[in-house]
N, CA, C and O atoms as a GROMACS GRO file, in nm:
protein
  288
    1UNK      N    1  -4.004   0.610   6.324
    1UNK     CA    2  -3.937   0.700   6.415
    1UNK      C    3  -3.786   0.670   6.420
    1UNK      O    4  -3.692   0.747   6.404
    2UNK      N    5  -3.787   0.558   6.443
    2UNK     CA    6  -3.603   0.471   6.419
    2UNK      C    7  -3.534   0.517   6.303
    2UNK      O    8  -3.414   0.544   6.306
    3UNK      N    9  -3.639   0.533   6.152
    3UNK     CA   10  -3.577   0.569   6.050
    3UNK      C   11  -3.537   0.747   6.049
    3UNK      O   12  -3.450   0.792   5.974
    4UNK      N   13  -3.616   0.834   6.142
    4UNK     CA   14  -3.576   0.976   6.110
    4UNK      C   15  -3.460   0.983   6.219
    4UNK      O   16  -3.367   1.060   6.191
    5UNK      N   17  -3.452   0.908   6.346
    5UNK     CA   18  -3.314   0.938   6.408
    5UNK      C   19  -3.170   0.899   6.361
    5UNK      O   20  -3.070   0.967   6.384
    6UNK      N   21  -3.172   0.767   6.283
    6UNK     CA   22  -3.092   0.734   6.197
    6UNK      C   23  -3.020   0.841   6.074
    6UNK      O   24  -2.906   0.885   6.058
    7UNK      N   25  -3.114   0.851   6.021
    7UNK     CA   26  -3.098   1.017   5.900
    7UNK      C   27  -3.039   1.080   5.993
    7UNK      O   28  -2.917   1.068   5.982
    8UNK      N   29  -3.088   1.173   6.124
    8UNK     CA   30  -3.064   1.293   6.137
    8UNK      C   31  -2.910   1.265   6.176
    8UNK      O   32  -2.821   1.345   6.148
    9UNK      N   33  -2.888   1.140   6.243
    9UNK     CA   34  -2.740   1.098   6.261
    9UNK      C   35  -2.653   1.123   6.179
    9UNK      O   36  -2.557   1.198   6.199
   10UNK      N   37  -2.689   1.031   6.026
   10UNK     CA   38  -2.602   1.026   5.946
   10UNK      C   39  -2.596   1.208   5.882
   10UNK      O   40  -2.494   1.265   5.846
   11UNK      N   41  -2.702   1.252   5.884
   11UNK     CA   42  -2.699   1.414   5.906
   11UNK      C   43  -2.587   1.530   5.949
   11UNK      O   44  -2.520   1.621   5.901
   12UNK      N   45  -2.613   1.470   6.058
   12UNK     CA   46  -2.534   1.546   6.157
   12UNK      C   47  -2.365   1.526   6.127
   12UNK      O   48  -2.285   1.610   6.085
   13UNK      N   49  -2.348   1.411   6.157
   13UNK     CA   50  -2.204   1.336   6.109
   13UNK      C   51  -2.148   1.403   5.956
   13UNK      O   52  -2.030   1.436   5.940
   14UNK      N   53  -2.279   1.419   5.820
   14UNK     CA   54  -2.195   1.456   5.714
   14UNK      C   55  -2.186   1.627   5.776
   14UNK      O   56  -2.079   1.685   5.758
   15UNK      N   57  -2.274   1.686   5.833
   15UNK     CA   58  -2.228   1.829   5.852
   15UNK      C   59  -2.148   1.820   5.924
   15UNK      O   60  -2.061   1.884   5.864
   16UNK      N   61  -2.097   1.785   6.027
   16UNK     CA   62  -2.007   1.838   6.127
   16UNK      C   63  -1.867   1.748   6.054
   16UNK      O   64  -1.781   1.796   6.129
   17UNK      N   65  -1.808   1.678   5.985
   17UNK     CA   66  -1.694   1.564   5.978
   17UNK      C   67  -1.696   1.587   5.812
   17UNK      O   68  -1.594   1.640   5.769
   18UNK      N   69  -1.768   1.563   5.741
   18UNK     CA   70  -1.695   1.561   5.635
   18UNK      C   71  -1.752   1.711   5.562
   18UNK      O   72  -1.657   1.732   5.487
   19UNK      N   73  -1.808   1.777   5.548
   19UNK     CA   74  -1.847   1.949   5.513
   19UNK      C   75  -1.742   2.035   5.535
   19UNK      O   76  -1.698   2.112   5.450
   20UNK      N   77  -1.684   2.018   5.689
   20UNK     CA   78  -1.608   2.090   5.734
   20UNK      C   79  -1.502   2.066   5.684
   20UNK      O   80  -1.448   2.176   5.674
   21UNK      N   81  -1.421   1.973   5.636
   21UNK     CA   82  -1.311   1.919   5.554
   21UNK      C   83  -1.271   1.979   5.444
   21UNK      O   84  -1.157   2.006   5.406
   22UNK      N   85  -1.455   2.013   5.356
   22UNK     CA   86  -1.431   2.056   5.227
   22UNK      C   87  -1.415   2.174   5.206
   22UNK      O   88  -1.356   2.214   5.106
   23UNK      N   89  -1.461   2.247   5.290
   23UNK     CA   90  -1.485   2.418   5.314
   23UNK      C   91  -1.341   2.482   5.341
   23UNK      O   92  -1.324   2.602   5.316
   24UNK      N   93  -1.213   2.384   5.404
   24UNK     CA   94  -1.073   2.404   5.440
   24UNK      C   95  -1.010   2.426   5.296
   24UNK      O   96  -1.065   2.380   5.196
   25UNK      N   97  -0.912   2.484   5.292
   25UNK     CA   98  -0.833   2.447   5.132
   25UNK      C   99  -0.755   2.373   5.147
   25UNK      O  100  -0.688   2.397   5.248
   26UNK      N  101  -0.728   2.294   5.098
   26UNK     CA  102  -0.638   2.185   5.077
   26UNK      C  103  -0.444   2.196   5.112
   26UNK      O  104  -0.354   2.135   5.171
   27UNK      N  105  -0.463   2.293   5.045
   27UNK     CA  106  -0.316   2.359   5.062
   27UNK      C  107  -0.294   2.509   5.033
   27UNK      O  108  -0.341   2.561   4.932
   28UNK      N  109  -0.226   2.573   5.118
   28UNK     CA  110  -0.201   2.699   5.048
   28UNK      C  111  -0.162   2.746   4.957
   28UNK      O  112  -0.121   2.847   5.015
   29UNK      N  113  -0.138   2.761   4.864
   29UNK     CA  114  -0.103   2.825   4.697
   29UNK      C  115   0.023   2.982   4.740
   29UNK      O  116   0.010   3.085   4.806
   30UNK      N  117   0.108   2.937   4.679
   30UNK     CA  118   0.219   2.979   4.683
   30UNK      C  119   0.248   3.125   4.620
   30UNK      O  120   0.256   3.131   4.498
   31UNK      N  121   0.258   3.200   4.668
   31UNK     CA  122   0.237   3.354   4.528
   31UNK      C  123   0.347   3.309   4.469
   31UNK      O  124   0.426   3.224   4.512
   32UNK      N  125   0.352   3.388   4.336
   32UNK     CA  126   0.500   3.386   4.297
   32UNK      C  127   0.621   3.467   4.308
   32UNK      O  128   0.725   3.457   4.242
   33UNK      N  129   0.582   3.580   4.438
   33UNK     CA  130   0.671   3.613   4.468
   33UNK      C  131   0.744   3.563   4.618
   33UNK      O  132   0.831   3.621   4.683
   34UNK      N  133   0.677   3.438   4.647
   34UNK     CA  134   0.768   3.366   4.725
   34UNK      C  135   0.868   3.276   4.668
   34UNK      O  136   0.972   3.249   4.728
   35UNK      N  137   0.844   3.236   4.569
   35UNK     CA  138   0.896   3.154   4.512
   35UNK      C  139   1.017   3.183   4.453
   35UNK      O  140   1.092   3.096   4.409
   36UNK      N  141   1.043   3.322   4.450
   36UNK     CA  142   1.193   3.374   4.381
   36UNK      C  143   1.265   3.372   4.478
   36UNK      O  144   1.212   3.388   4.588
   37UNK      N  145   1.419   3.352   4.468
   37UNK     CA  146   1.467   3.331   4.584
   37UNK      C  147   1.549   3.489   4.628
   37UNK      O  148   1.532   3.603   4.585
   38UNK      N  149   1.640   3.434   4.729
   38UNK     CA  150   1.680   3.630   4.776
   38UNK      C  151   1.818   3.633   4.741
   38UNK      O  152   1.896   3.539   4.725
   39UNK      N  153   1.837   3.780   4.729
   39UNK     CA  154   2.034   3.812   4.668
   39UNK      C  155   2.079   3.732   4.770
   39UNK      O  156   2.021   3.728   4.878
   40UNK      N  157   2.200   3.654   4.739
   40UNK     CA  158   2.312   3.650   4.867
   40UNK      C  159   2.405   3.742   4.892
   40UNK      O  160   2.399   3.841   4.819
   41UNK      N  161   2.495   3.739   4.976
   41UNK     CA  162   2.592   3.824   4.988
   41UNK      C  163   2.683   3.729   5.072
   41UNK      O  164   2.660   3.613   5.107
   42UNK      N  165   2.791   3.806   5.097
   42UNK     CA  166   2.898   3.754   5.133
   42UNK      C  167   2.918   3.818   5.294
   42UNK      O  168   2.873   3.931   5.311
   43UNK      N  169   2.975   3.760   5.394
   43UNK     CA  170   2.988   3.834   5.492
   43UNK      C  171   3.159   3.916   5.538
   43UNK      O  172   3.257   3.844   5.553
   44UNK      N  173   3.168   4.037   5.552
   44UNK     CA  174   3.242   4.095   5.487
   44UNK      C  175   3.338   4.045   5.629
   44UNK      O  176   3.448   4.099   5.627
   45UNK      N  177   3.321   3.970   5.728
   45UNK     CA  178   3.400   3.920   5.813
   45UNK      C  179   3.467   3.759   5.794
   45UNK      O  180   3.583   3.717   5.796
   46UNK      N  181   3.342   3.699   5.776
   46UNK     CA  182   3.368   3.548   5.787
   46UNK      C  183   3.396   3.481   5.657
   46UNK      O  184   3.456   3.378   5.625
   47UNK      N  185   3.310   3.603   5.572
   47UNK     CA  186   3.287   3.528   5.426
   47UNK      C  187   3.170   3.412   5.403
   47UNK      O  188   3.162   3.340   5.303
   48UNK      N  189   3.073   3.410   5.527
   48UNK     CA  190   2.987   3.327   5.500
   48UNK      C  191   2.886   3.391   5.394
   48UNK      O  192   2.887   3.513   5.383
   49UNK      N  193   2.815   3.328   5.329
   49UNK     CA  194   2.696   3.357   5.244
   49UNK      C  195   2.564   3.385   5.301
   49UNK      O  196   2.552   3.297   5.386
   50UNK      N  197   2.462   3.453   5.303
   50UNK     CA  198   2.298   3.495   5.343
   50UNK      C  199   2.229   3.572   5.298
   50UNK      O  200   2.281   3.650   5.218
   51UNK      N  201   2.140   3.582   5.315
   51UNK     CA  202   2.019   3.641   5.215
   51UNK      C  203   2.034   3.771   5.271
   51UNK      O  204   2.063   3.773   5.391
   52UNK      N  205   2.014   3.940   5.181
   52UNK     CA  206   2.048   4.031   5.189
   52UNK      C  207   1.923   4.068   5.307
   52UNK      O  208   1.928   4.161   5.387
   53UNK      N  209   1.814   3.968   5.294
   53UNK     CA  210   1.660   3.991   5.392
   53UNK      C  211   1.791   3.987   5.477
   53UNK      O  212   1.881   4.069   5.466
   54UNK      N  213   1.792   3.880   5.565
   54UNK     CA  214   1.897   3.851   5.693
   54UNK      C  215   2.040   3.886   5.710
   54UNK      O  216   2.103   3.851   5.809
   55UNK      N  217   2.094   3.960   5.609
   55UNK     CA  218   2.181   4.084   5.626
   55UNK      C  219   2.264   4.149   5.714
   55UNK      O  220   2.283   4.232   5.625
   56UNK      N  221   2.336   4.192   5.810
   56UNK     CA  222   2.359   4.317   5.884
   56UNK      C  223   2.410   4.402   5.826
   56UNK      O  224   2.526   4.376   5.793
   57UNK      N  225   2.360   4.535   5.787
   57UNK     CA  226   2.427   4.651   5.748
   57UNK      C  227   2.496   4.709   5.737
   57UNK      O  228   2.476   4.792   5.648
   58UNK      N  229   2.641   4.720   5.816
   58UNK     CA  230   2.732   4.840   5.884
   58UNK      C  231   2.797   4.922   5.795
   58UNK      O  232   2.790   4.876   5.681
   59UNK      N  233   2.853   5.017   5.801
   59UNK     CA  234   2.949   5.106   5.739
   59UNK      C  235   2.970   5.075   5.569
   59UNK      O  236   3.065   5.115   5.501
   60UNK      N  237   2.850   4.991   5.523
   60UNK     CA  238   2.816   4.922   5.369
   60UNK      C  239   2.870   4.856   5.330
   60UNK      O  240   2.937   4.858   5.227
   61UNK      N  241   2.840   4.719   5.463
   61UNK     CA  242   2.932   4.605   5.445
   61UNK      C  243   2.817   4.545   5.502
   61UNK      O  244   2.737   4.585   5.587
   62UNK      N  245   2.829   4.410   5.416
   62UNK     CA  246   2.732   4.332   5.490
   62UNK      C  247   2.788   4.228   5.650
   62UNK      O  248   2.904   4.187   5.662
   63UNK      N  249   2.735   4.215   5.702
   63UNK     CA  250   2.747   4.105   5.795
   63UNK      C  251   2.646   4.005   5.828
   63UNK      O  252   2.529   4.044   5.824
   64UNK      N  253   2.670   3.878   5.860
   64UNK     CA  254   2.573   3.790   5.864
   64UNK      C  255   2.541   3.776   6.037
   64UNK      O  256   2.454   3.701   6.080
   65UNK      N  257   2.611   3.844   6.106
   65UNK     CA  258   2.582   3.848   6.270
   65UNK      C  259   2.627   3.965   6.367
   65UNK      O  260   2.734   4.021   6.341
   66UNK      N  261   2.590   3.986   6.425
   66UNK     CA  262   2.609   4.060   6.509
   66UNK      C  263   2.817   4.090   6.565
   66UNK      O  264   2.919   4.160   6.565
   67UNK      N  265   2.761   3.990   6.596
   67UNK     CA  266   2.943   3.896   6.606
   67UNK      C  267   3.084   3.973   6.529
   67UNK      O  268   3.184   4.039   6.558
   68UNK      N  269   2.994   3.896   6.380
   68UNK     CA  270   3.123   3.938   6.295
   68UNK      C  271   3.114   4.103   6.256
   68UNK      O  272   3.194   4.160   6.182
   69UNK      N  273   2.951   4.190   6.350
   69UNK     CA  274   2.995   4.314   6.260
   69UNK      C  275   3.113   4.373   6.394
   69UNK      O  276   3.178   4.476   6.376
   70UNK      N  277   3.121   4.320   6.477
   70UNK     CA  278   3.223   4.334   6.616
   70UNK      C  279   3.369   4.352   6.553
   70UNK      O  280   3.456   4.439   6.539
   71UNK      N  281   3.342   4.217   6.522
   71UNK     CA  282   3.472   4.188   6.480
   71UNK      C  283   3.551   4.267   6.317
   71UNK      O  284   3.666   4.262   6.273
   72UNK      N  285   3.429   4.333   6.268
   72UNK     CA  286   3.445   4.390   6.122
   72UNK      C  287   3.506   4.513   6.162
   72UNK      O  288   3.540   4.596   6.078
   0.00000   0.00000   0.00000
C-alpha cells in the first residue's frame, strides 16, 4: 500500500512540475519580419533620427514629437 502512494506521488509531481515545463516553448521564434529593421528619418526640426513607424507626419515633413512639429 506504501508502495502505490509513493508512485502516485512521484506521479503526480512528474505531471503537475515537470510535463508542464515541456508543453511551454522554450522561447519564442522570431519571424523574419521582425528582424528587419525600420527606415529612419531625420526630424525636420531637431534633426534627430527615428523610425518612420514612430514618425510624426505634418505638411510632409517628418517629426519625431509633437513638440518639434510646434515648433516646425
Amino acid at each position: 500500500m506504501q508502495y502505490l502512494v509513493i508512485l502516485a506521488l512521484i506521479v503526480g509531481v512528474y505531471f503537475f512540475f515537470i510535463r508542464e515545463r515541456g508543453t511551454k516553448p522554450a522561447s519564442p521564434k522570431k519571424d523574419k519580419t521582425q528582424e528587419t529593421s525600420n527606415e529612419m528619418v531625420a526630424c525636420s526640426a531637431c534633426g534627430i533620427y527615428c523610425e518612420v513607424d514612430e514618425a510624426l507626419l505634418s505638411n510632409a515633413k517628418y517629426y519625431c514629437s509633437k513638440e518639434c512639429v510646434r515648433r516646425g
